[in-house]
DSSP file (Angstrom, degrees, kcal/mol; ACC not computed):
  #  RESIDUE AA STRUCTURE BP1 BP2  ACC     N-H-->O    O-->H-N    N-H-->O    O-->H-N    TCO  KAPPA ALPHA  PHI   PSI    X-CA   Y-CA   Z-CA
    1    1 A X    >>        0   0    0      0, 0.0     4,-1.5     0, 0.0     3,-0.9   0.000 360.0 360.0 360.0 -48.9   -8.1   14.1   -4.6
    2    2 A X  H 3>  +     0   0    0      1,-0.2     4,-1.5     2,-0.2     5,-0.1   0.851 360.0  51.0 -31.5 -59.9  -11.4   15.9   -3.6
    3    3 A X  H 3> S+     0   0    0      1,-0.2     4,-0.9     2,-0.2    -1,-0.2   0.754  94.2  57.6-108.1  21.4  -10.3   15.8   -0.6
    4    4 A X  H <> S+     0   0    0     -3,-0.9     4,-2.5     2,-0.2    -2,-0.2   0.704 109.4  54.8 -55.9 -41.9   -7.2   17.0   -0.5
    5    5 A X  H  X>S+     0   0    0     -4,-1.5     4,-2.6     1,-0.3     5,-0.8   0.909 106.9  48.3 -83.7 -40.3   -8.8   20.4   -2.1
    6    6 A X  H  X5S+     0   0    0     -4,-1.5     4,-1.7    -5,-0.2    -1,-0.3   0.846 118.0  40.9 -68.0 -26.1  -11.1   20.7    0.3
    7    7 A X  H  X5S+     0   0    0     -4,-0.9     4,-3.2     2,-0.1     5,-0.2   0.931 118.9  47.8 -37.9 -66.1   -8.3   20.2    3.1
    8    8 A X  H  X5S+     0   0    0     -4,-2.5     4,-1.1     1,-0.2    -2,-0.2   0.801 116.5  38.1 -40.9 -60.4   -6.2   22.1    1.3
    9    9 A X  H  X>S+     0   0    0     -4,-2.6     4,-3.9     2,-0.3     5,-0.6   0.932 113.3  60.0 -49.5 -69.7   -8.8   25.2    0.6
   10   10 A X  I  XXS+     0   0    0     -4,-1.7     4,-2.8    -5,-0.8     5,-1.8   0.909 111.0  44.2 -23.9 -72.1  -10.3   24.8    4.4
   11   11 A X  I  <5S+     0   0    0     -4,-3.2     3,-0.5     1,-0.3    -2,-0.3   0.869 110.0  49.2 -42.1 -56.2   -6.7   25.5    5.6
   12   12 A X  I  <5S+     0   0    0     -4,-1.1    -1,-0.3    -5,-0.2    -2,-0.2   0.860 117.4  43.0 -71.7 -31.4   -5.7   28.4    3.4
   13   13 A X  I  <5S-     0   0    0     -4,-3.9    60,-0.7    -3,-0.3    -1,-0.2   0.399 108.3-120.1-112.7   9.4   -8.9   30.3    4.2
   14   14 A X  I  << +     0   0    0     -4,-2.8     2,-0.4    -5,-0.6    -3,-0.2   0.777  61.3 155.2  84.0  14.8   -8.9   29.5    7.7
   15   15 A X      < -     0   0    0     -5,-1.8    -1,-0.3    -6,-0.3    -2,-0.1  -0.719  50.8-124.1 -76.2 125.7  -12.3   27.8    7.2
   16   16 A X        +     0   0    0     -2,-0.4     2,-0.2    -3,-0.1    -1,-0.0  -0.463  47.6 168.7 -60.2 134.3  -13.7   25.0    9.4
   17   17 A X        -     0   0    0     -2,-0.1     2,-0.3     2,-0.0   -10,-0.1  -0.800  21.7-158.3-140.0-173.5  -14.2   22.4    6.8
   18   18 A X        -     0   0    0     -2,-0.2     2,-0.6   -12,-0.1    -8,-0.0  -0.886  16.5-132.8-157.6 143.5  -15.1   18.5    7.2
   19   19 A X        -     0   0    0     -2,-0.3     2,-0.3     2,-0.0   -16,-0.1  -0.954  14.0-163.8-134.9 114.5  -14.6   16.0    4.7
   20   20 A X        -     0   0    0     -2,-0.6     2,-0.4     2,-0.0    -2,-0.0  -0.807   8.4-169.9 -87.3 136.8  -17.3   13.6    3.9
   21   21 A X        -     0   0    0     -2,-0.3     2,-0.5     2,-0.0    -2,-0.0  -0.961  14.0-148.5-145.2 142.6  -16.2   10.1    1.8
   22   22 A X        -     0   0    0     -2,-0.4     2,-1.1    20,-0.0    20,-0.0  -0.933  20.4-179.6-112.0 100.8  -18.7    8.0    0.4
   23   23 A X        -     0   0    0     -2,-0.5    -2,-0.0     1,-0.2     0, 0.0  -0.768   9.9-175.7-123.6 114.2  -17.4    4.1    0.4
   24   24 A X        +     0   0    0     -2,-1.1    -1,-0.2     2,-0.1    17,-0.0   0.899  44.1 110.4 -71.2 -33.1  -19.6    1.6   -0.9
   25   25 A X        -     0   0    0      1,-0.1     2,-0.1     8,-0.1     7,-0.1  -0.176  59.0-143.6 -48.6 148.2  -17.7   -1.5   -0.3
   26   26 A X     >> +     0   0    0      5,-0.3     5,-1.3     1,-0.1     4,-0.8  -0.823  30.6 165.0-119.9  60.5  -19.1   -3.8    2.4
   27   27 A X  T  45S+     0   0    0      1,-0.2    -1,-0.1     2,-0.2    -2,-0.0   0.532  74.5  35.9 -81.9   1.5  -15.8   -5.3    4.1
   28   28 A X  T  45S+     0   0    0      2,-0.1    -1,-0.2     1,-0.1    -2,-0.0   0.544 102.2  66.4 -89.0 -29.9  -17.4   -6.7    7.2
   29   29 A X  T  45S-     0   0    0      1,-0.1    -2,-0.2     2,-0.1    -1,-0.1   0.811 102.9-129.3 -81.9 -15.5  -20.5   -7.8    5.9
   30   30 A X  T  <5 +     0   0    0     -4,-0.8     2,-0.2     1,-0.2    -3,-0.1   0.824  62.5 141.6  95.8  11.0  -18.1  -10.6    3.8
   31   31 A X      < -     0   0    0     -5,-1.3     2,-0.5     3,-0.0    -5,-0.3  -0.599  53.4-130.2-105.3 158.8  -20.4   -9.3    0.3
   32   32 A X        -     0   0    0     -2,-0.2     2,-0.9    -7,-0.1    -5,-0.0  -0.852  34.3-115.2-101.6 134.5  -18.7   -8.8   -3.3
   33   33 A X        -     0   0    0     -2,-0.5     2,-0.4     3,-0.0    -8,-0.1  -0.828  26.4-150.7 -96.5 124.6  -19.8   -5.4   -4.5
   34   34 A X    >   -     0   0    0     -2,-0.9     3,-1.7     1,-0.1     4,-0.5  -0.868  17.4-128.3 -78.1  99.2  -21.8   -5.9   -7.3
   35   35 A X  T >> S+     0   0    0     -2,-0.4     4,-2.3     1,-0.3     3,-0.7   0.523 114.5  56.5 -57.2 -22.7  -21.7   -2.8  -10.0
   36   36 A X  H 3> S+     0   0    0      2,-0.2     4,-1.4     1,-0.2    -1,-0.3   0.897 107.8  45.9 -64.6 -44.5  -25.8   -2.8   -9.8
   37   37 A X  H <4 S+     0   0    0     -3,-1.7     4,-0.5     2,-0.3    -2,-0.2   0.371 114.6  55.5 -97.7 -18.3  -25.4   -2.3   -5.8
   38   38 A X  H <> S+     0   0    0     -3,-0.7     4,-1.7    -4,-0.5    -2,-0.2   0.885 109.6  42.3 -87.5 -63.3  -22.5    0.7   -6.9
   39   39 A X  H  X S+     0   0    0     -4,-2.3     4,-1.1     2,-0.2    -2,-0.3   0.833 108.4  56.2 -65.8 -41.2  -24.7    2.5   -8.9
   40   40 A X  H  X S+     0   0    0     -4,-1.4     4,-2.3     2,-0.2    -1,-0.2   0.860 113.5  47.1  -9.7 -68.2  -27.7    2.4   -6.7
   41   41 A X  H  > S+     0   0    0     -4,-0.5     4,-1.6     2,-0.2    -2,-0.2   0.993 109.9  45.1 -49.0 -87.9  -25.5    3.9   -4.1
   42   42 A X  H  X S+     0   0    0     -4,-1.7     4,-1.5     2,-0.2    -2,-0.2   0.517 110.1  51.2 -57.5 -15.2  -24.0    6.4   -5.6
   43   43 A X  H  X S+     0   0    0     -4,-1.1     4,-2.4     2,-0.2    -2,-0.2   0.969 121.8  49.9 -74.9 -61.9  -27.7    8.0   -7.7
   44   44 A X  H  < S+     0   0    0     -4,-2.3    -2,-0.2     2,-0.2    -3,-0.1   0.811 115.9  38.1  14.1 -76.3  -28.6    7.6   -3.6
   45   45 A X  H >X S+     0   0    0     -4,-1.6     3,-2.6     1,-0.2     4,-1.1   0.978 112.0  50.3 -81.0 -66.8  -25.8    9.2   -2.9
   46   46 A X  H 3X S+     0   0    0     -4,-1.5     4,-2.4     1,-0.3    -1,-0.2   0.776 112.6  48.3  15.1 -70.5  -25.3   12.0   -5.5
   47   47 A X  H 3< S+     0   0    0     -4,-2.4    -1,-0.3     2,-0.2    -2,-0.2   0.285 110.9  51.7 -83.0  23.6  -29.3   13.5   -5.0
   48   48 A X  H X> S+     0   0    0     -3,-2.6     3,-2.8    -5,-0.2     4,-2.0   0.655 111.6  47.6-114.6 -71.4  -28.9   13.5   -1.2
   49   49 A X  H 3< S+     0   0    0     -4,-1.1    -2,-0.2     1,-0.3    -3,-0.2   0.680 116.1  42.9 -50.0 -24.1  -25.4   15.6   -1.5
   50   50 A X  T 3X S+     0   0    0     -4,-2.4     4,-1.8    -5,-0.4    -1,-0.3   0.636 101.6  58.7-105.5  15.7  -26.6   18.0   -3.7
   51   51 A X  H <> S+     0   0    0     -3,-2.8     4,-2.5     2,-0.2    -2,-0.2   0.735 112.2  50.1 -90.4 -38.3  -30.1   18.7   -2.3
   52   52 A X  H  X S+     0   0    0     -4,-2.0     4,-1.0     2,-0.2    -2,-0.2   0.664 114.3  47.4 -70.4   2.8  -27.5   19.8    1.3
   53   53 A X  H >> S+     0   0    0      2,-0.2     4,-2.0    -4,-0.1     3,-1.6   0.812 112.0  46.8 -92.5 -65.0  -25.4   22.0   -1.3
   54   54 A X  H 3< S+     0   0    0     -4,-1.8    -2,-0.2     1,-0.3    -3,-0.1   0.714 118.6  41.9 -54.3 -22.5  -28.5   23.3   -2.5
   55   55 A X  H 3X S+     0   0    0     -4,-2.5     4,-2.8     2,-0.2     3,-0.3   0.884 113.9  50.1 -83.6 -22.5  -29.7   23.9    1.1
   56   56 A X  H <X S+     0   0    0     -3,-1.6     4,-1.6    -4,-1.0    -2,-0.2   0.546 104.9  54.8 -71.2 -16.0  -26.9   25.1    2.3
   57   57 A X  H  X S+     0   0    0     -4,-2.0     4,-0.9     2,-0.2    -1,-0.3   0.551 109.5  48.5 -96.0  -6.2  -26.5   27.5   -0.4
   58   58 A X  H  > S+     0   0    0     -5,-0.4     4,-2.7    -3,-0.3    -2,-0.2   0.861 106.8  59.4 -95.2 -36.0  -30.1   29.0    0.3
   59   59 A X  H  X S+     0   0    0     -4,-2.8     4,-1.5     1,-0.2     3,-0.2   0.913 110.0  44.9 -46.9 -63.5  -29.1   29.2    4.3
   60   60 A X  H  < S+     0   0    0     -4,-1.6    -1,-0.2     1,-0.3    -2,-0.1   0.796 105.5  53.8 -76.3 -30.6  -26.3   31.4    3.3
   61   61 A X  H >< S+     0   0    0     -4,-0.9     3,-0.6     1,-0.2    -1,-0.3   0.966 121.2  40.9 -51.2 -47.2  -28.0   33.7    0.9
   62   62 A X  H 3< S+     0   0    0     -4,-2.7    -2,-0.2     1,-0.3    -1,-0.2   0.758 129.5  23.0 -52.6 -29.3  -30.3   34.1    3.8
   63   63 A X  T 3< S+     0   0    0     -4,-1.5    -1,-0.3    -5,-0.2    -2,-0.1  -0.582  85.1 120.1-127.3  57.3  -28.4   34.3    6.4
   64   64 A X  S X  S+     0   0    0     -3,-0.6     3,-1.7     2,-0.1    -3,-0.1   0.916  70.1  57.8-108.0 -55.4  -25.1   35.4    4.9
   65   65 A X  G >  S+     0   0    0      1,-0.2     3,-1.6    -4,-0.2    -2,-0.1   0.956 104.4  56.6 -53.7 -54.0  -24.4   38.7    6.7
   66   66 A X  G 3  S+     0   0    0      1,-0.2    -1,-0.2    -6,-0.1    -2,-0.1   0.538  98.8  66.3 -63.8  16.3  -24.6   36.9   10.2
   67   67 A X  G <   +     0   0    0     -3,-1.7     2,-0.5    -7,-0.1    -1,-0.2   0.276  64.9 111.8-108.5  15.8  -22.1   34.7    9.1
   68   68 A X    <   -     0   0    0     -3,-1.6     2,-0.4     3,-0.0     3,-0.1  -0.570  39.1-173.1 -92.2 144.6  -18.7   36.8    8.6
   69   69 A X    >   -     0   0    0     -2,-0.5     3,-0.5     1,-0.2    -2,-0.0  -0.957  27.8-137.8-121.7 146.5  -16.0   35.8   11.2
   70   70 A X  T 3  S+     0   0    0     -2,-0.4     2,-0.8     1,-0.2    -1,-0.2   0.978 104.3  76.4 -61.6 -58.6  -12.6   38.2   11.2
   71   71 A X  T 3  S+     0   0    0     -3,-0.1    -1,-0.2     2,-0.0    -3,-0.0   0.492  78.9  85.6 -19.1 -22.4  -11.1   34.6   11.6
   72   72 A X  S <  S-     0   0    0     -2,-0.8     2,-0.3    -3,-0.5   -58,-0.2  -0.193  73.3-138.3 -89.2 174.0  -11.7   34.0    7.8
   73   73 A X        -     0   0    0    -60,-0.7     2,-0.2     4,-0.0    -1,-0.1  -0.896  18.2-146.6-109.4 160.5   -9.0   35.2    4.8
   74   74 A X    >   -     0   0    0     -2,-0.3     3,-0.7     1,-0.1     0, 0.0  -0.537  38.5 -74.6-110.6-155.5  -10.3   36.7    1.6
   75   75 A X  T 3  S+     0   0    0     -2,-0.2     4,-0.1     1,-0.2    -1,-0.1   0.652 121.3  44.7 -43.7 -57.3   -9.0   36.5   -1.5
   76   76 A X  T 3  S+     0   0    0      2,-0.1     2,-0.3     3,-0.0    -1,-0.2   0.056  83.0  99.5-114.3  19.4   -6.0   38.7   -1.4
   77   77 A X  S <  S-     0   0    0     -3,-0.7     2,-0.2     2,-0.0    -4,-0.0  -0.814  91.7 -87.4 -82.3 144.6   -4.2   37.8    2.0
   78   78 A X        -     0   0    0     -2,-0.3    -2,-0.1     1,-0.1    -4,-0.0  -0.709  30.4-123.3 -63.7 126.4   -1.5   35.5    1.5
   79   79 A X  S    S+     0   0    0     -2,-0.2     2,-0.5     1,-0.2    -1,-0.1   0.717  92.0   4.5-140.1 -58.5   -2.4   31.8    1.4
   80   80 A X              0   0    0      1,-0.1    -1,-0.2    -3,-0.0   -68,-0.0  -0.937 360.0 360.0-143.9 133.6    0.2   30.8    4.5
   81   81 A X              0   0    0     -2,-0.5    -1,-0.1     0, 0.0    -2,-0.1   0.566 360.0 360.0-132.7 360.0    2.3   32.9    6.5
C-alpha cells in the first residue's frame, strides 16, 4: 500500500519518485525466516531509512531554492488532465 502512494503521489505531482521494498525472506538461500532474524532486519532497516529521510530533509533545506523545476505541480493544479 505504501507503495502505491508513493506511485500514486510521484505521478500526480509530476515527481520523479522510486520505490524502495524491504523483503526479508531468504528464498534462494533455502532458510526459514526466523522472527529473531525479522526483527533484526527491520531495527537495521528502520534506522538506516530514517537517518536518509533525515539527510535528505537537511539537503533540501539547504539547497531547496536550486531545486524548483517548472515540470513539478503544486498544490492547486488539477491532479490529472
Amino acid at each position: 500500500m505504501e507503495s502505491a502512494t508513493i506511485a500514486a503521489q510521484g505521478y500526480r505531482f509530476r515527481v520523479p519518485y522510486g520505490t524502495l521494498l524491504c523483503v526479508s525472506d531468504k528464498p534462494l538461500h533455502g532458510e526459514i525466516k526466523l522472527p529473531g532474524q525479522a526483527n533484526r532486519f527491520y531495527e537495521g532497516a528502520i534506522s538506516e531509512h530514517l537517518q536518509i529521510g533525515i539527510r535528505a530533509i537537511d539537503l533540501l533545506r539547504a539547497e531547496g531554492d536550486r531545486l524548483h523545476s517548472r515540470k513539478l505541480r503544486t498544490f492547486n493544479e488539477p491532479p490529472f488532465r
